[in-house]
N, C-alpha and C positions, 0 to 999 in steps of 0.2 A: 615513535609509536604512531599507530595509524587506527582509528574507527575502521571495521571490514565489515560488520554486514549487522544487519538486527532478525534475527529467527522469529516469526511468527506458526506457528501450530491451525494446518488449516483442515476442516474436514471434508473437502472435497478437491481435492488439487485443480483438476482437469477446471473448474466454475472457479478458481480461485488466478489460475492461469489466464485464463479470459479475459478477468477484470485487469489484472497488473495489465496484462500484455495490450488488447483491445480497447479496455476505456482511460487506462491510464498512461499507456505507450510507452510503456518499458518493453524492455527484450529479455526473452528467454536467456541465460547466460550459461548455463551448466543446470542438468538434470540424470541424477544418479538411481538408481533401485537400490535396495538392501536386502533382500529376499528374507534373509537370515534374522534379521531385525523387525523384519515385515512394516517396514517403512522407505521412502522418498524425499529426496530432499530437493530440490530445484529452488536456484537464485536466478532472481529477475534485477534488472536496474535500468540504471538511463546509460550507463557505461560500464567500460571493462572492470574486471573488480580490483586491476593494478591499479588503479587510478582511483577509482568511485567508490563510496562505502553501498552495498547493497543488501535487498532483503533476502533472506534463506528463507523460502515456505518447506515445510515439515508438514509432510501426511505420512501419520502412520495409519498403516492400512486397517485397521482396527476400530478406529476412533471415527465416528461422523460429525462431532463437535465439541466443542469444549466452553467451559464457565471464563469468562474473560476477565472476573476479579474488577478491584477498582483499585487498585493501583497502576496499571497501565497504562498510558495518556495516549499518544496520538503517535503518527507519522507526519512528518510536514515534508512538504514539496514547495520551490520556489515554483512560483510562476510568473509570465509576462503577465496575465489581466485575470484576476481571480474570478471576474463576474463571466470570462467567456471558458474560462478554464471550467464553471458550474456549468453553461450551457455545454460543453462537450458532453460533459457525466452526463448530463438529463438524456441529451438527443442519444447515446451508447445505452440506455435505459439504467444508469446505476442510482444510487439510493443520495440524495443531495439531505444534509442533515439540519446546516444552517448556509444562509445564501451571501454571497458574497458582500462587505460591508468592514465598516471600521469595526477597529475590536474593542472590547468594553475598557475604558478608561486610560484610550488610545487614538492613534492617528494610523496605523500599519491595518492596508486590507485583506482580511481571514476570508476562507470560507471552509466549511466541511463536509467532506461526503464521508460515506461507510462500506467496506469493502462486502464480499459476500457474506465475511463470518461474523462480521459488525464489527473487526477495526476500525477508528477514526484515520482519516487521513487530513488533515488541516493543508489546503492552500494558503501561501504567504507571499501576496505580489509584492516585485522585487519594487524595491523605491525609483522612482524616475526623476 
């Protein structure tokens, strides 16, 4: 058994695409229409999806947003230096939520930005 992707619901694909691709540097990997359905699906990742578990964005053409609930937590992404992995988001204009730094009742460096639709995405620099 293998994790293959996490679906997030976004209401503007095209600004949602942006951010994955542009500030976060993943690749477009697959993008489908459903006319019928009147929705879109497109997975973005850091690699192929034989390999890599990646995210499915879901616009249905109908929808410009949705209530994100509080059950939801985060995306995490490894990174090489969480504090310059923050200066990328800032200088690509994305949203930085907490700034790169130990985590609360810990030693491992966090940081978090917010994608267009306000998912969390938590940075986690890899240990050296």
């Amino acid at each position: 058994m293998r994790l293959l992707h996490t679906m997030l619901r976004v209401g503007n694909l095209e600004r949602s695409l942006a951010f994955y691709q542009e500030v976060l540097g993943m690749r477009l990997l697959r993008r489908n229409d459903y006319p019928e359905g009147r929705f879109t699906l497109a997975f973005v990742g850091y690699g192929d999806e034989s390999a890599h578990t990646v995210l499915e964005l879901t616009h249905n053409w109908d929808t410009d947003s949705y209530e994100l609930g509080n059950a939801y937590g985060h995306i995490a992404i490894e990174v090489d230096d969480a504090a310059a992995a923050c200066d990328m988001v800032r200088a690509k204009g994305g949203k930085l939520v907490r700034e790169a730094g130990p985590m609360k009742h810990g030693h491992t460096v966090i940081a978090f930005v917010e994608d267009p639709d306000g998912y969390k995405i938590e940075f986690i620099q890899k240990h050296h």
